[in-house]
C-alpha positions as CSV (number, residue, x, y, z in Angstrom):
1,X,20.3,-0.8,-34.9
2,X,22.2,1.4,-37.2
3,X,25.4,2.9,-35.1
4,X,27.1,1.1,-32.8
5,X,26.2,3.6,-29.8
6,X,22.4,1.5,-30.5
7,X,23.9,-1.3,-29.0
8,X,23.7,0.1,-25.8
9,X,20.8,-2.0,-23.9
10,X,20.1,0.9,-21.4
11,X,20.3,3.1,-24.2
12,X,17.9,1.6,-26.7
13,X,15.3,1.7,-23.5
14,X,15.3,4.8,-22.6
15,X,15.2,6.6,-26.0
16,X,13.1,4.6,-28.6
17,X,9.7,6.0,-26.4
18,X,11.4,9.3,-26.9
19,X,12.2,9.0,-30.3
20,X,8.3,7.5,-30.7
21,X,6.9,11.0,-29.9
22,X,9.9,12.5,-32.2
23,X,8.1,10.7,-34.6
24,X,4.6,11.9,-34.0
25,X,5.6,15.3,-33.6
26,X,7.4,15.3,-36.8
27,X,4.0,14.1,-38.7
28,X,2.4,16.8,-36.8
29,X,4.8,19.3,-38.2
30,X,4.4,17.6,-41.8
31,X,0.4,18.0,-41.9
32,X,0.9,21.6,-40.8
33,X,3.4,22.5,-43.3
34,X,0.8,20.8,-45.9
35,X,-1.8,23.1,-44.5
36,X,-0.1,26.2,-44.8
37,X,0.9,25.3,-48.4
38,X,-2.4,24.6,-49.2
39,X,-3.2,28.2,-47.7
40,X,-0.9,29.8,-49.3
41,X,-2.2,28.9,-52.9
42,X,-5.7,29.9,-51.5
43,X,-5.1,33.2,-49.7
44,X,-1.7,34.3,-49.2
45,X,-2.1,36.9,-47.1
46,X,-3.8,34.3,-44.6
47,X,-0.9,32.6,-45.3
48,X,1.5,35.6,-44.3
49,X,-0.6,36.4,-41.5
50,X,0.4,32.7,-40.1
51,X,3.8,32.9,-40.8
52,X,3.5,36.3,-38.8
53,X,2.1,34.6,-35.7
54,X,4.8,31.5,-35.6
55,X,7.5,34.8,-34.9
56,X,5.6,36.1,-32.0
57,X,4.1,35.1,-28.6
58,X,4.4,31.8,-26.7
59,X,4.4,30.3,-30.8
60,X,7.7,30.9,-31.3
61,X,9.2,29.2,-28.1
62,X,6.6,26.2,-29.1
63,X,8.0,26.0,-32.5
64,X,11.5,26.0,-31.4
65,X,10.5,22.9,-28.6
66,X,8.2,20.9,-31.9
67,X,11.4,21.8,-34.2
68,X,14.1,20.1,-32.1
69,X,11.8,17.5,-31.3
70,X,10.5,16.8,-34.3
71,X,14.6,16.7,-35.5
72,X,14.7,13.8,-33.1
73,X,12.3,11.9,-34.4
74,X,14.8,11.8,-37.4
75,X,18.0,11.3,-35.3
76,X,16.4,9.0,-32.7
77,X,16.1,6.2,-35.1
78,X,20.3,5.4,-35.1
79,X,19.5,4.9,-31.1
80,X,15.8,2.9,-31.2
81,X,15.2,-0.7,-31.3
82,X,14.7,-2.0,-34.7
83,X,13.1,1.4,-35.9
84,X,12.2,0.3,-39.2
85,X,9.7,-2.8,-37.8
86,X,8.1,-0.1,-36.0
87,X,7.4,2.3,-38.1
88,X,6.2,-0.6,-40.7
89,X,3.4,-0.9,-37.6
90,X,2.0,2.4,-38.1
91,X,0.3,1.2,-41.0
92,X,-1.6,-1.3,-39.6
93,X,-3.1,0.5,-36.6
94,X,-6.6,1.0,-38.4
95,X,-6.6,-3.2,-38.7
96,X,-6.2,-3.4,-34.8
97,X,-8.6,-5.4,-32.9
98,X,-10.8,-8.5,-32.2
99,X,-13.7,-10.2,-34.6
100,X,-16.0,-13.7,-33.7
101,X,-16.8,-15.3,-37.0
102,X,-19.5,-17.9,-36.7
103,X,-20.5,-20.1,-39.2
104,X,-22.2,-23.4,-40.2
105,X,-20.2,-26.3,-42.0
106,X,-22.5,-28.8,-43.6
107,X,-22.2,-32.6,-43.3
108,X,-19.5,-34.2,-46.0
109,X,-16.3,-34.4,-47.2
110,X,-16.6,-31.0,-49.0
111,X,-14.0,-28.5,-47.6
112,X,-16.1,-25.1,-46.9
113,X,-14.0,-22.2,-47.3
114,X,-14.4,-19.2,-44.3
115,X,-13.3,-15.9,-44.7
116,X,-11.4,-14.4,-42.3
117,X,-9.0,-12.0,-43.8
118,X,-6.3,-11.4,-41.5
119,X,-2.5,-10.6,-42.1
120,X,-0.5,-13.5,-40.0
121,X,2.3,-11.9,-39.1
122,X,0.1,-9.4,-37.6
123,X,-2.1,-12.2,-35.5
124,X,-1.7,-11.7,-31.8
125,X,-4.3,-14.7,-30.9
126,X,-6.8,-17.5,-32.5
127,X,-9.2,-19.2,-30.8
128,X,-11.5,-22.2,-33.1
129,X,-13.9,-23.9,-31.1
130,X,-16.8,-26.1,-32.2
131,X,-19.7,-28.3,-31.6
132,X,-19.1,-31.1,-33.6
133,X,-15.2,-32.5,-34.8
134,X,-14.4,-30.7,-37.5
135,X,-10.8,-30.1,-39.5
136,X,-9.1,-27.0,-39.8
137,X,-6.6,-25.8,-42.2
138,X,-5.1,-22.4,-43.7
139,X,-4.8,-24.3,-46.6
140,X,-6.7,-26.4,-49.1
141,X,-4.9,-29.6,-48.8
142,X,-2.9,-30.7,-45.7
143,X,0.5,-29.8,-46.6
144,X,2.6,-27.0,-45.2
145,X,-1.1,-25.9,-43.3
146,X,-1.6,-24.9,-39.5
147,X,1.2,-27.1,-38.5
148,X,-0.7,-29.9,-39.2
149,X,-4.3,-29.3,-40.0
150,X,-6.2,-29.0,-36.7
151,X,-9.2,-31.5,-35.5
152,X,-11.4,-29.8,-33.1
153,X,-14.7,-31.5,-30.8
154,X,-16.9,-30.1,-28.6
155,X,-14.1,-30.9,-25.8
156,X,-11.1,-29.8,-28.3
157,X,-10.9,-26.4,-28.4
158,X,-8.1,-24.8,-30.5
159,X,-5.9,-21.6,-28.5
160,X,-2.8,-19.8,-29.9
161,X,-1.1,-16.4,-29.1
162,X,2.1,-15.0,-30.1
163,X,3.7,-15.5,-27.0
164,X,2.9,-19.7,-27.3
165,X,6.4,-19.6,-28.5
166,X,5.0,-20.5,-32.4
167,X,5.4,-17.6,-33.9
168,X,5.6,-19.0,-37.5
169,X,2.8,-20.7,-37.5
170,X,1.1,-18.5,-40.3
171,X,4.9,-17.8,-42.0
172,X,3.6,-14.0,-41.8
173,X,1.1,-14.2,-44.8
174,X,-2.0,-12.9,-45.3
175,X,-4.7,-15.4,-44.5
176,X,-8.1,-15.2,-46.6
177,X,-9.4,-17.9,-45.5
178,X,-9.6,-21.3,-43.5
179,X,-10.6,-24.1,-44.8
180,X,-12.8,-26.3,-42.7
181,X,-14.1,-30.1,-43.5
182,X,-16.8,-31.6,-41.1
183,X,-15.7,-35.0,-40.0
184,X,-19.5,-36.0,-38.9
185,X,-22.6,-36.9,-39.9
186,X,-24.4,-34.1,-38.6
187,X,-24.1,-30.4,-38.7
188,X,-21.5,-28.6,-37.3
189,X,-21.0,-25.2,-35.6
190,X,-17.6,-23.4,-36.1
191,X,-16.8,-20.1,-33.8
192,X,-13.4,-18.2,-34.7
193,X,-12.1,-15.3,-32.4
194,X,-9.5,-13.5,-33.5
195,X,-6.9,-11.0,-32.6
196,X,-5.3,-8.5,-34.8
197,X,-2.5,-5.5,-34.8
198,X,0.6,-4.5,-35.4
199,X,3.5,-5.7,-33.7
200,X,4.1,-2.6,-32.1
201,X,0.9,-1.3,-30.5
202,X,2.6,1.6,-28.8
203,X,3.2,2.9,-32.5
204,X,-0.4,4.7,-31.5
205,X,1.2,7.3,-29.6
206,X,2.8,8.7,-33.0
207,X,-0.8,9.3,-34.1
208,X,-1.6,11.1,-30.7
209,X,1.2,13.0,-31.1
210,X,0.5,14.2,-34.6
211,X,-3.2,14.7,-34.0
212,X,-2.0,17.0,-30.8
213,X,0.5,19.5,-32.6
214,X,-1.8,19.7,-35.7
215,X,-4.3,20.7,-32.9
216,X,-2.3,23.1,-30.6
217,X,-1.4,25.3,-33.5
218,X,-5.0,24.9,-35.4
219,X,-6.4,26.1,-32.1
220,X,-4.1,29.0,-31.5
221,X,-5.0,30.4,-35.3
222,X,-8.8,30.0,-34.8
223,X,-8.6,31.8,-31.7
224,X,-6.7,34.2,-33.4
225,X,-8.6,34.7,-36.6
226,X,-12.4,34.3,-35.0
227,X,-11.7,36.9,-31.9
228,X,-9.1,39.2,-32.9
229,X,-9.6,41.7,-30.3
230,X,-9.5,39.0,-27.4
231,X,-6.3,37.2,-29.2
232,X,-4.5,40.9,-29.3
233,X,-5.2,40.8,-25.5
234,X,-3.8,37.4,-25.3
235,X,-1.2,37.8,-26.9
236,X,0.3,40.8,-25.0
237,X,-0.6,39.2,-21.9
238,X,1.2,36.1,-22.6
239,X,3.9,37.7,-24.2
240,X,4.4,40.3,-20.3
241,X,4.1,37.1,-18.5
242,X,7.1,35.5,-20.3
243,X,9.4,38.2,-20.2
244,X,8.9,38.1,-16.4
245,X,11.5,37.3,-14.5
246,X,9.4,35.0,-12.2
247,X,8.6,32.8,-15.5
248,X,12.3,32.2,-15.6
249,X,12.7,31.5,-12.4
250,X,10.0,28.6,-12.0
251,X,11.1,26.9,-15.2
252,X,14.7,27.1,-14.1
253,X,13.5,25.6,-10.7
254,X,11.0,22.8,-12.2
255,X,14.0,22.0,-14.5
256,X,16.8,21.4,-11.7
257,X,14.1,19.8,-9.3
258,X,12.9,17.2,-11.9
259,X,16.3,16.5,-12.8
260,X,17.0,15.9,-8.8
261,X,13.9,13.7,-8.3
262,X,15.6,11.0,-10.4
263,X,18.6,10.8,-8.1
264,X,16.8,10.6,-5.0
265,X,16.7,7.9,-2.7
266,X,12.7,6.8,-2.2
267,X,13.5,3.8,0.0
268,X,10.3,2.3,-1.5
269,X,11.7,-1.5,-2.4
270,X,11.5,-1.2,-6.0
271,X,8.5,1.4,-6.4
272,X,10.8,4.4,-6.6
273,X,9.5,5.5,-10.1
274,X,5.7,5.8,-8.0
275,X,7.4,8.5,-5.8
276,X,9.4,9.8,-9.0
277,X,5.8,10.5,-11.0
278,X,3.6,11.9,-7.9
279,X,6.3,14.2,-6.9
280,X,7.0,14.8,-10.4
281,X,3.5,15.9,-11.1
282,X,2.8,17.5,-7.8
283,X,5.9,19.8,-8.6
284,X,5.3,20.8,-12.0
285,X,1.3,21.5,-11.1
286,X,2.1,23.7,-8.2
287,X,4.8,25.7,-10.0
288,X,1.8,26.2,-13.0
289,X,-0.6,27.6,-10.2
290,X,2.1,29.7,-8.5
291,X,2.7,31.4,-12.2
292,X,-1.3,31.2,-13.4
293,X,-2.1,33.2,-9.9
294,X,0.8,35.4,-10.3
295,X,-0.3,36.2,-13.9
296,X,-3.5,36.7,-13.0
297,X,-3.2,39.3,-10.4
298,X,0.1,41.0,-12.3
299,X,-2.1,41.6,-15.4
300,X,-5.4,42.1,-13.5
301,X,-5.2,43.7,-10.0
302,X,-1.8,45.9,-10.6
303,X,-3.1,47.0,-14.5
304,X,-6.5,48.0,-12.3
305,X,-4.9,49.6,-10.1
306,X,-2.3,51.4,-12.2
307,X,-4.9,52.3,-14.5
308,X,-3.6,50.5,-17.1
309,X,-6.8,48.4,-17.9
310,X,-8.7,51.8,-18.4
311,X,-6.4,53.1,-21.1
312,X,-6.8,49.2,-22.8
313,X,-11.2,49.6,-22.5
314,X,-10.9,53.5,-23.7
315,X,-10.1,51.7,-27.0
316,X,-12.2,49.5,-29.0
317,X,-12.3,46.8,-26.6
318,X,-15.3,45.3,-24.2
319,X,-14.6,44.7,-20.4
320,X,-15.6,41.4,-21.6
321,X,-13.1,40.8,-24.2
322,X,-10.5,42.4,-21.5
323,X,-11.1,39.4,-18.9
324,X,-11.5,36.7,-21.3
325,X,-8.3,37.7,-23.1
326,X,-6.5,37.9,-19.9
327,X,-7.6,34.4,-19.1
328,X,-6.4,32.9,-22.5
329,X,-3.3,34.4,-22.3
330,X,-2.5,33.3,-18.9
331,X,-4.0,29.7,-20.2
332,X,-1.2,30.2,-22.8
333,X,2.1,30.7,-21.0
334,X,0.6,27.6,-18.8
335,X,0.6,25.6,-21.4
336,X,3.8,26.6,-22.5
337,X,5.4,26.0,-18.8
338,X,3.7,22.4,-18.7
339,X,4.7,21.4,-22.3
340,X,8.6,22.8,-21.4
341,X,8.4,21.0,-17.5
342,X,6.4,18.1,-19.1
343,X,8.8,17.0,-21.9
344,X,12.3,17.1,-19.1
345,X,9.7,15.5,-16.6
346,X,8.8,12.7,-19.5
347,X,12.6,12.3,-20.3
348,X,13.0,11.7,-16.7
349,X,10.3,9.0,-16.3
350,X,11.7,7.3,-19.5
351,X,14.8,6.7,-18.2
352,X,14.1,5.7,-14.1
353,X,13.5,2.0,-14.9
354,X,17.2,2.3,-16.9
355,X,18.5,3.7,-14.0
356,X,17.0,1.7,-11.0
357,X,18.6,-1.2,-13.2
358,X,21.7,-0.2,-13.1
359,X,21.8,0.7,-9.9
360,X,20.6,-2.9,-8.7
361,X,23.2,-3.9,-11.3
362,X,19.9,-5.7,-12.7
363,X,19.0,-6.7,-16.4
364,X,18.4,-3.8,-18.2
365,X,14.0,-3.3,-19.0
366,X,13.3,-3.8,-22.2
367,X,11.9,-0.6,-23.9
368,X,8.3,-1.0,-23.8
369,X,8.5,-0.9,-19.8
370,X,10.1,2.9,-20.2
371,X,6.9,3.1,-23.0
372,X,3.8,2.0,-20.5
373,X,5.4,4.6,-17.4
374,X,5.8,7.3,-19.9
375,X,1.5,7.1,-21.3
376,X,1.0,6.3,-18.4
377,X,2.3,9.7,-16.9
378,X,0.8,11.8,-19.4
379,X,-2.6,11.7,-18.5
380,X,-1.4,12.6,-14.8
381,X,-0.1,16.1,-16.5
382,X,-3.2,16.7,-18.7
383,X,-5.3,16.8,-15.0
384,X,-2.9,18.7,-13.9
385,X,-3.2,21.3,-16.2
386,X,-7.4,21.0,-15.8
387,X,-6.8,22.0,-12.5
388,X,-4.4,24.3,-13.0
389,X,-7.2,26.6,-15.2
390,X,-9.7,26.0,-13.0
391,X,-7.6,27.4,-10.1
392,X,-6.7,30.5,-13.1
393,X,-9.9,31.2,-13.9
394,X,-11.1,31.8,-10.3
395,X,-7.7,33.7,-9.5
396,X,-8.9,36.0,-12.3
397,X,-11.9,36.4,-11.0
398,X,-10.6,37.3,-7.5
399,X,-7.9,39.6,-9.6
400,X,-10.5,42.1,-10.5
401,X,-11.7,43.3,-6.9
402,X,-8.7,41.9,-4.7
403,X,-4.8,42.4,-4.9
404,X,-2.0,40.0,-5.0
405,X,-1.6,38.8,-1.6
406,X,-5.6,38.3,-0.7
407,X,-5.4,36.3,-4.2
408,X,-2.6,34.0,-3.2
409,X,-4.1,33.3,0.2
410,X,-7.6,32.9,-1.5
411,X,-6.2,30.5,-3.9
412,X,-4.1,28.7,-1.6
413,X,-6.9,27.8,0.7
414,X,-9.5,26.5,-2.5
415,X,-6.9,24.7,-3.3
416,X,-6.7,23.3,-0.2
417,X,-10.3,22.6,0.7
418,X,-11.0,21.4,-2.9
419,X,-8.4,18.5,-2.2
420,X,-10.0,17.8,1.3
421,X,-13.5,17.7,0.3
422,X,-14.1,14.4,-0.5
423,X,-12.4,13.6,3.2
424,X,-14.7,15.6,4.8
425,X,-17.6,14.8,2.9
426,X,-16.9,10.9,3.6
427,X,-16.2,11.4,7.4
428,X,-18.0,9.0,9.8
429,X,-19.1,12.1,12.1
430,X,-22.5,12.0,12.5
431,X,-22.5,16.2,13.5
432,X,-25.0,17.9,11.5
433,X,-22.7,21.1,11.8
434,X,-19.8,19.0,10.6
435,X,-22.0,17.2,7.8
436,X,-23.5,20.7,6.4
437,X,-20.2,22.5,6.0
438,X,-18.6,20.1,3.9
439,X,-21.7,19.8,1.4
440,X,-21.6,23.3,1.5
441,X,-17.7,23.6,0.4
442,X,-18.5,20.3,-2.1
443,X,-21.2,22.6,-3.3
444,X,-20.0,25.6,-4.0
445,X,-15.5,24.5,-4.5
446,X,-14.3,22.8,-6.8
447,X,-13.6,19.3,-5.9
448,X,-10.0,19.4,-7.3
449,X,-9.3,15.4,-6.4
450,X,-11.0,14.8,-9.4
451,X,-7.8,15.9,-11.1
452,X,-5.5,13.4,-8.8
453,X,-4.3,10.4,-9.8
454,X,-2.3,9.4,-7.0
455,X,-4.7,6.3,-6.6
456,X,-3.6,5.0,-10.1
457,X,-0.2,5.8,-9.4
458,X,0.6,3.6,-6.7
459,X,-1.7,0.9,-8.2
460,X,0.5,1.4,-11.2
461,X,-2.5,1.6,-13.1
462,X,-3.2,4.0,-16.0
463,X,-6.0,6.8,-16.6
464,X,-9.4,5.5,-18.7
465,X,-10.2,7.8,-21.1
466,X,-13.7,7.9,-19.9
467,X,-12.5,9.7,-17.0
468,X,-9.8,12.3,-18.8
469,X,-13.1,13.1,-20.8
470,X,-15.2,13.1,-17.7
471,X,-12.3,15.8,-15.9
472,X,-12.5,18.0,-18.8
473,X,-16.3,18.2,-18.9
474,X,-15.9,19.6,-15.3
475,X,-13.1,21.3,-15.8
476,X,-14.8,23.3,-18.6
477,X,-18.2,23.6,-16.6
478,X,-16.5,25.2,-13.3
479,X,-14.0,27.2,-15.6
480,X,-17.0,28.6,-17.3
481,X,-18.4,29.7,-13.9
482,X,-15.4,31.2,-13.2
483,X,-15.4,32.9,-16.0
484,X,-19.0,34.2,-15.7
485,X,-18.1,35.3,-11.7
486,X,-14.9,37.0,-13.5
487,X,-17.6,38.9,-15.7
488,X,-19.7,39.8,-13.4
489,X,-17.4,41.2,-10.8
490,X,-15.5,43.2,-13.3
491,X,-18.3,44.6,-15.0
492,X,-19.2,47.4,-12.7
493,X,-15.7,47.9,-11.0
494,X,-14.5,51.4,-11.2
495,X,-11.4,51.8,-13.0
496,X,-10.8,56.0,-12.3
């Protein structure tokens, strides 16, 4: 702790996550400033034509949100628990994880050296079993060795973690090797299972967080550079949908509601944080869909009908590239509304557990608790946004035949349906009418519970991976069909 403000228990917990991602983000912004250098002594004017791109469109607000955060990954470390140990972790996230050594020790007195290789400061548990007695030692004689050496039988079985309370056992140096003598005439079988990685584990979302900026911004540019045409398209289109005053508005509403959610009274005996993250989530997705829909039929139906899109197509541009710009650049101010709503909402969520305990005039959480609710509330927003361009995508689609009001109403009731699908589907009515309709609407909707997580939520379990990659595979498939409907419907519409 380096200011006296550090000291602060409730403090310290809620901001060292924050200042985690501060850190990530501020690696992200490092790589990308090594990238543009290393354009700019290749191709300069590539290197302009970046520069020019930060200034404009939803980039600019972006840069100004991975700026400031990025700043706090600087400032952040006067408030964090011992920051310095935990950024001396980051380097030892590639040695993470768990190895079975097996191997035979001969009959004698000779001591037979195994390799193991492992730092000991950085050992989370050792297990040494065997099938014969054998002794064990990190060193080759018996003095200041595993505390003393160890003798282990086929019924003596050797266990320790870092949480045993004997933390020093390997006086945090690096262990090359055991050294093991067999105690018996016969042959003996030695099995070593051992843990590895840093001391701070959640160190791994600074990583994400790089690998996540460096990726935002990298996919911006190749969209820009590989489809000009559709990225001048998405650009404007993000850039009207901004300046609206309706964009305002729902950020300035997500915002105060957010904020509110942390102060309200859940009555839930200690689970208040579940109700915090659903509503949370539920809030900041339904304000995205509210502004995606809105985009798509301000930019779609009203330029259709105010002949706006046939001025765009009497220039060099496809019907194509008109509806697949339009959908990117609706996809981009989404984005930019979840990353603003999702960074208060993650603030928010990082500080609950500080504030239920001082509300309970409880001990204060230590920080990683603030840590698992925060990942574990992230994945909840990336399915949010998957549905959220699914439900863009088909409002598009509707956009180009239909106006505003027969788009919200359209919207509103696939969005409905695709969250009671699997109920109907699953119903124990044995009506054939019943049964067909609901395959039907499974068929042909989407089946947006994929994208809930309310089950995990109140389990207070987190999100595999598997299935985040499993949502985006759909989410992309039935996007794509959207897209393709989008196409299709807009390819012979008359726009005189």
């Amino acid at each position: 702790m380096l200011l006296p403000l550090a000291a602060a228990p409730w403090l310290t917990t809620w901001l060292t996550t924050i200042w985690l991602i501060g850190v990530g983000t501020l690696l992200g912004l490092g790589v990308l400033l090594l990238l543009w250098g290393l354009l700019f002594l290749v191709r300069r004017k590539a290197a302009a034509e970046v520069t020019l791109g930060i200034t404009e469109g939803v980039l600019l607000p972006l840069t100004f949100i991975v700026v400031f955060t990025a700043a706090f990954g600087i400032v952040g470390a006067f408030f964090a628990r011992d920051p310095v140990t935990i950024l001396q972790s980051i380097p030892r996230l590639p040695y993470a994880g768990q190895q079975t050594v097996v191997t035979t020790i001969p009959t004698g007195d000779e001591v037979v050296e195994v390799p193991v290789n492992f730092q000991g400061s950085q050992l989370k548990s050792l297990s040494l079993s065997a099938d014969r007695l054998v002794k064990v030692s990190v060193r080759p004689t018996d003095d200041d060795s595993l505390s003393p050496p160890v003798e282990i039988g086929p019924t003596d079985i050797f266990n320790w973690d870092r949480n045993s309370g004997n933390d020093d056992a390997f006086a945090g140096d690096f262990v090359e090797n055991l050294y093991v003598t067999n105690l018996t005439n016969a042959e003996a079988t030695l099995t070593i299972e051992f843990s590895s990685g840093p001391l701070y584990p959640q160190t791994s979302v600074v990583v994400t967080t790089a690998i996540s900026v460096v990726l935002l911004y990298l996919l911006y540019f190749i969209q820009a550079w590989c489809f000009p045409k559709i990225s001048a398209i998405a650009l404007a289109t993000t850039k009207s949908e901004i300046a609206q005053p309706l964009f305002g508005i729902i950020l300035a509403v997500g915002i105060f509601l957010i904020i509110l959610f942390l102060f309200l009274p859940y009555n839930t005996f200690g689970e208040d944080i579940k109700m915090l993250k659903d509503s949370g989530l539920t809030l900041i997705m339904i304000l995205a869909i509210i502004q995606g829909v809105w985009g798509a039929s301000n930019s779609v139906s009203e330029e259709i009908e105010g002949r706006t899109a046939l001025t765009v197509l009497s220039k060099p541009i496809g019907r194509r590239q008109f509806i697949i710009g339009k959908v990117l650049g609706i996809l981009w101010t989404v984005v930019f509304l979840f990353i603003v709503l999702g960074s208060v909402f993650l603030l928010v969520v990082a500080y609950k557990p500080v504030y239920d305990a001082r509300e309970l005039g409880s001990e204060i959480p230590q920080w990683q608790l603030a840590f698992i609710e925060v990942t574990r509330t992230v994945p909840g927003l990336v399915l949010a946004f998957f549905e959220t361009t699914v439900l863009v995508t088909l409002s598009v689609a509707i956009s180009t035949r239909l106006p505003m009001l027969a788009n919200f109403v359209i919207c509103f009731s696939i969005y409905v349906l695709g969250h009671l699908t699997p109920l109907i589907v699953q119903a124990p009515i044995d009506f054939p009418p019943v049964v067909f309709v609901g395959q039907l609407i499974a068929t042909i909707l989407p089946v947006l519970d994929h994208f809930n997580i309310q089950a995990a939520i109140a389990a207070g379990l987190g999100v595999p991976s598997e299935y985040l990659v499993m949502a985006f595979i759909y989410c992309v498939l039935y996007s794509l069909i959207a897209l393709l409907l989008a196409l299709a419907l807009f390819e012979d519409r008359d726009l005189a």
